[in-house]
C-alpha positions as CSV (number, residue, x, y, z in Angstrom):
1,X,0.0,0.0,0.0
2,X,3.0,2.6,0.9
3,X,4.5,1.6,-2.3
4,X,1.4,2.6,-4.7
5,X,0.9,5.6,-2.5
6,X,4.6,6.6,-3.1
7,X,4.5,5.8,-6.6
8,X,0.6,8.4,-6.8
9,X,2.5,11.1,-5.1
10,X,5.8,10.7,-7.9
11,X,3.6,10.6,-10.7
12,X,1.5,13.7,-9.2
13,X,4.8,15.6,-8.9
14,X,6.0,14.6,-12.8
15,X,2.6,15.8,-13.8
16,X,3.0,19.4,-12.4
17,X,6.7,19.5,-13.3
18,X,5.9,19.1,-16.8
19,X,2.8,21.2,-16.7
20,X,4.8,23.8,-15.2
21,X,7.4,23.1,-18.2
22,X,5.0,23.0,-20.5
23,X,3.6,26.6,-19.7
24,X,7.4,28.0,-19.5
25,X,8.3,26.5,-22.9
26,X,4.5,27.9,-24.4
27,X,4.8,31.4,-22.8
28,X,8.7,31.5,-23.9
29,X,7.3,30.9,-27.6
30,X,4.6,33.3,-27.2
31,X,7.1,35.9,-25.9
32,X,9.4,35.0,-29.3
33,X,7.2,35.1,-31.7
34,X,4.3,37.8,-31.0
35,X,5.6,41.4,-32.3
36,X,8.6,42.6,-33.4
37,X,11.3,44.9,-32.0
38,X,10.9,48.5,-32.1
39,X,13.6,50.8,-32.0
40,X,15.0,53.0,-29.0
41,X,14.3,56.9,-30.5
42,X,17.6,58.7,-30.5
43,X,16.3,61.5,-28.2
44,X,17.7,65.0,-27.5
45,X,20.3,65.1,-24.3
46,X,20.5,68.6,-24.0
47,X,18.6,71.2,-21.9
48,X,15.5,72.5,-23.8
49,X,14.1,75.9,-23.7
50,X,10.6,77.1,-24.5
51,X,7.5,78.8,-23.6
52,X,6.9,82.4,-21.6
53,X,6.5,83.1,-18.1
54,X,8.4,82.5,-14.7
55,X,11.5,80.2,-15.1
56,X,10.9,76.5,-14.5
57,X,13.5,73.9,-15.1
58,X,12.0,70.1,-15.2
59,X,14.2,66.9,-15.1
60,X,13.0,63.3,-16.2
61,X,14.5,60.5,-15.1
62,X,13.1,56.8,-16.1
63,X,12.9,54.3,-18.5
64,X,11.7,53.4,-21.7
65,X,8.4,55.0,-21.9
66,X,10.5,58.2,-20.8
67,X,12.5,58.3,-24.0
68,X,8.7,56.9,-26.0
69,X,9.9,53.6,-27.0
70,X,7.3,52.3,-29.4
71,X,6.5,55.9,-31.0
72,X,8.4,59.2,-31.8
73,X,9.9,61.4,-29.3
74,X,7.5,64.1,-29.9
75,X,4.6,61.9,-29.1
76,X,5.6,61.4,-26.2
77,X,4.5,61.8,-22.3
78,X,7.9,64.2,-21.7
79,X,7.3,66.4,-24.8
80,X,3.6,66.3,-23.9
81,X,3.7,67.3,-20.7
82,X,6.7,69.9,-21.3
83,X,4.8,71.8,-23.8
84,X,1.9,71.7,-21.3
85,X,3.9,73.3,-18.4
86,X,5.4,76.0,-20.9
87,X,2.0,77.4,-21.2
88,X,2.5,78.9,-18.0
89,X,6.2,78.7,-17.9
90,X,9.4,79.2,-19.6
91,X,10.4,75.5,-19.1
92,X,13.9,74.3,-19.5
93,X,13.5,70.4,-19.3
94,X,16.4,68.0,-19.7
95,X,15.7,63.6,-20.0
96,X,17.9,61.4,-18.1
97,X,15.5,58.3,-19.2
98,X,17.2,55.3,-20.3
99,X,15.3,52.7,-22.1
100,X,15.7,48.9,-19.5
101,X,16.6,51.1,-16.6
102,X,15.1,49.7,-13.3
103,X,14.8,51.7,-9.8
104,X,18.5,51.2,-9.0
105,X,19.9,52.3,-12.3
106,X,18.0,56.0,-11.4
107,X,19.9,55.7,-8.5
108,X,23.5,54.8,-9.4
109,X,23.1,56.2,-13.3
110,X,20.6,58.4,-13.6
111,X,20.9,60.7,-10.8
112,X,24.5,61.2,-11.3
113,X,24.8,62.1,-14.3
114,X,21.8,64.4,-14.1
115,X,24.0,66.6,-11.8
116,X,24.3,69.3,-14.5
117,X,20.8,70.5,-13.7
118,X,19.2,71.5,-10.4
119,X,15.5,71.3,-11.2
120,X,12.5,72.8,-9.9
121,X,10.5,69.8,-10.9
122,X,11.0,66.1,-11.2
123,X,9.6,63.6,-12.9
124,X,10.5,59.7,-12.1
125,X,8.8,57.5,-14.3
126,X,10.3,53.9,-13.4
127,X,9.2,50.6,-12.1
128,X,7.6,48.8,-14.9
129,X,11.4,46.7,-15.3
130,X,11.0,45.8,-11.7
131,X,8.1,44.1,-12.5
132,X,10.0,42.2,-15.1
133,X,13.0,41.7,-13.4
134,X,11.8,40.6,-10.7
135,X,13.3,42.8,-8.4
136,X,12.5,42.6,-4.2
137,X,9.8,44.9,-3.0
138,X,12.8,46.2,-0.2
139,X,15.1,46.9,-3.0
140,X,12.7,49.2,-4.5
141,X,11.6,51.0,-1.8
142,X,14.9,51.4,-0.2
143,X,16.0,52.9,-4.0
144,X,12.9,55.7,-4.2
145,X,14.2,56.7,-0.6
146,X,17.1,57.3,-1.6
147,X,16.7,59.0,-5.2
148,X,13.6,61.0,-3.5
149,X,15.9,61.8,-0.6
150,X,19.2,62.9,-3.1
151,X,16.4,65.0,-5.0
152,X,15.7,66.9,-1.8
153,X,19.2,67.5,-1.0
154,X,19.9,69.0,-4.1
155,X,17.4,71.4,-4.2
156,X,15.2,71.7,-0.5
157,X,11.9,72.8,-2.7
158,X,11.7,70.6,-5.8
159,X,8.8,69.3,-6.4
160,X,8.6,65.4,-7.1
161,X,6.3,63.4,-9.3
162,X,6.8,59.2,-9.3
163,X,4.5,57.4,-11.8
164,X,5.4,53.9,-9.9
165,X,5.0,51.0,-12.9
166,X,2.6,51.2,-16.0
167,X,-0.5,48.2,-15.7
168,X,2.1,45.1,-16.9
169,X,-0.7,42.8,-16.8
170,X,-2.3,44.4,-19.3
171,X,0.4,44.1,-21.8
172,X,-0.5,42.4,-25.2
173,X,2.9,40.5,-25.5
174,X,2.8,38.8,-21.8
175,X,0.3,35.6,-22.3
176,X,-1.1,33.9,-19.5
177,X,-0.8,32.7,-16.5
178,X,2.4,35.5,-16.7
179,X,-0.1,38.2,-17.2
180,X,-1.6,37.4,-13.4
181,X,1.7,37.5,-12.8
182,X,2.4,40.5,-13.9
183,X,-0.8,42.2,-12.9
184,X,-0.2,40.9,-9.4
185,X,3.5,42.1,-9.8
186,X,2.4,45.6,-10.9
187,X,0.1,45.6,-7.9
188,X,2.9,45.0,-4.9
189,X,5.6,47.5,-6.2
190,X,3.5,50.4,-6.7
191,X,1.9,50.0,-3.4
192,X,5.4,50.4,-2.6
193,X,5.7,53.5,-4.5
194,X,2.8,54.8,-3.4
195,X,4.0,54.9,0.1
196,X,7.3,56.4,-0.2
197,X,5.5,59.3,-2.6
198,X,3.5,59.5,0.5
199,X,6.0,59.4,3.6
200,X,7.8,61.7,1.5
201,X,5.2,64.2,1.0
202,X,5.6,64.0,-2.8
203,X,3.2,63.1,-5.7
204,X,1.9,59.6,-7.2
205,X,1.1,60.0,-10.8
206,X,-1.2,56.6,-10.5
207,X,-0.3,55.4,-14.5
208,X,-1.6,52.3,-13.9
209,X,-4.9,52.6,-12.5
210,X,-5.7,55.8,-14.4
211,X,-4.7,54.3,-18.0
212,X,-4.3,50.2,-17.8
213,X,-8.4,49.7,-18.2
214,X,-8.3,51.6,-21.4
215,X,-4.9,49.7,-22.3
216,X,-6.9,46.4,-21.5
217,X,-9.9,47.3,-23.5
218,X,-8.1,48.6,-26.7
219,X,-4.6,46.5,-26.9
220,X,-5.0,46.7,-30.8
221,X,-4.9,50.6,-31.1
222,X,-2.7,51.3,-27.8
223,X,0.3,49.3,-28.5
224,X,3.4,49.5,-30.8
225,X,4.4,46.8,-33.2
226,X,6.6,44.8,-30.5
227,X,2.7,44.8,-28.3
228,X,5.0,45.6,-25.1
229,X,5.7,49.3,-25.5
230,X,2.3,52.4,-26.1
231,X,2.5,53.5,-29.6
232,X,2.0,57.3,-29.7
233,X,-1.9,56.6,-29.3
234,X,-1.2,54.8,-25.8
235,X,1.4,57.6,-24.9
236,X,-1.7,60.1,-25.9
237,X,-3.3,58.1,-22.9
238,X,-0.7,58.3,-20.7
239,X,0.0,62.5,-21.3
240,X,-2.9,63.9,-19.4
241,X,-2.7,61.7,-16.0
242,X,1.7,63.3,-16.0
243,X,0.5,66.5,-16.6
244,X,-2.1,66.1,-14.0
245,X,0.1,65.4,-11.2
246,X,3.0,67.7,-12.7
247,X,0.1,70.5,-12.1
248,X,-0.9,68.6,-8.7
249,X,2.5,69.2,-7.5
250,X,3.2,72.4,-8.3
251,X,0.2,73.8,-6.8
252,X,1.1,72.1,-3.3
C-alpha cells in the first residue's frame, strides 16, 4: 500500500513538473514570436528651452516609456507634458530616461549624471522593469528613498512626481498565466511607490490605475508593433494623467 501511494505522489509531482514546463516553454514561444522589436528613438540630451513666463526647469529621469519607445519622441508623455507646463512657464527640461533602466539604475546612473541641472521639478517614471525583473519589493523601496531623498538634497523645494510602474498585466505580449503574474507584480511595487511618494510628501502620478483599463480594453490601437511598448496613441493616454500630477505638485 506505501509503495502505490509513493508511486501516486511521484507521478503527481512529474505531472505538475511538466505542466509547469510546458507553460514555461508555451509562454517563452509566445514571448518570441508575438511582435517585433521597435527601435529605442535617438532623443535629444541637452537642456531645452521654451515657452513664456516664470522660469521652470523640469528633469525626467526613467525608463523606456520616458524616451517613447514604441512611437516618436514628440509623441511622447515628456514632450507632452513639457509643452503643457510652458503654457504657463518658460520650461527648461532635460531627460535622463534610459530605455531597460530599473529603480536602481535611477539611483547609481541616472541621478548622477543628471547633476548638470538643479531642477525645480521632477519627474520619475520607473518601475515597470522591476516588475520584469523581478526585483524585491525592499530593494525598491529602499531605491525611491534614496533617489527621493538625493532630490531633496539638491534642491530643498523641488517638487517630485513618481508614476510607480505602467498596468504590466495588461500588456498584449505577456500571455497567461504571466499576465496574473504581472498584474499581481504591478500591484505589490506600486503600493510600494505609493508609500514612499506618500511618507515623503511628494506626488503619485497613479499610470496604472488611471490608463491600464483603457490599455486592457483597446490592446489593438494602444500598442506598438513589439505589443510591449504604447504606440503614440497609448502615450496620448498616458499624457494627461503626467500633466495632472506635474500641475498637482506644483500647486502644493
Amino acid at each position: 500500500m506505501q509503495f502505490i501511494s509513493d508511486h501516486k505522489i511521484v507521478s503527481a509531482f512529474i505531472i505538475i513538473i511538466l505542466t509547469i514546463l510546458l507553460i514555461a516553454v508555451g509562454n517563452f514561444l509566445y514571448l518570441r514570436f508575438t511582435g517585433e522589436n521597435v527601435p529605442v528613438p535617438d532623443i535629444p540630451r541637452e537642456q531645452i528651452t521654451i515657452g513664456s513666463g516664470p522660469e521652470l526647469k523640469y528633469m525626467i529621469l526613467g525608463d523606456s516609456t520616458s524616451v517613447s519607445q514604441g512611437s516618436d519622441y514628440d509623441n511622447g508623455y515628456v514632450v507632452g507634458s513639457a509643452e503643457s507646463l510652458s503654457e504657463d512657464y518658460t520650461v527648461t527640461h532635460q531627460n535622463f530616461g534610459v530605455s531597460g533602466a530599473v529603480t536602481n539604475d535611477v539611483l547609481t546612473k541616472q541621478l548622477p549624471e543628471s547633476e548638470v541641472i538643479t531642477p525645480d521639478i521632477t519627474l520619475v517614471a520607473i518601475g515597470a522593469n522591476d516588475v520584469t525583473h523581478l526585483t524585491s519589493l525592499k530593494s525598491i523601496e529602499d531605491d525611491m528613498n534614496q533617489i527621493v531623498d538625493k532630490l531633496k538634497e539638491r534642491n530643498p523645494n523641488m517638487k517630485i512626481v513618481l508614476t510607480g510602474s505602467a498596468s504590466m498585466g495588461d500588456v498584449k505580449r505577456l500571455g497567461y498565466p504571466l499576465r496574473w503574474a504581472a498584474g499581481l507584480r504591478t500591484r505589490q511595487i506600486n503600493e510600494v511607490i505609493l508609500r514612499v511618494a506618500e511618507q515623503q510628501g511628494i506626488t503619485f502620478a497613479y499610470i496604472a490605475r488611471e490608463t491600464g483599463p483603457q490599455f486592457a480594453k483597446n490592446q489593438d490601437t494602444f500598442f506598438a508593433a513589439d505589443n510591449f511598448h504604447p504606440n503614440a496613441a497609448g502615450y496620448a493616454v498616458w499624457t494627461p494623467v503626467i500633466i495632472d500630477a506635474l500641475n498637482q505638485a506644483l500647486s502644493e
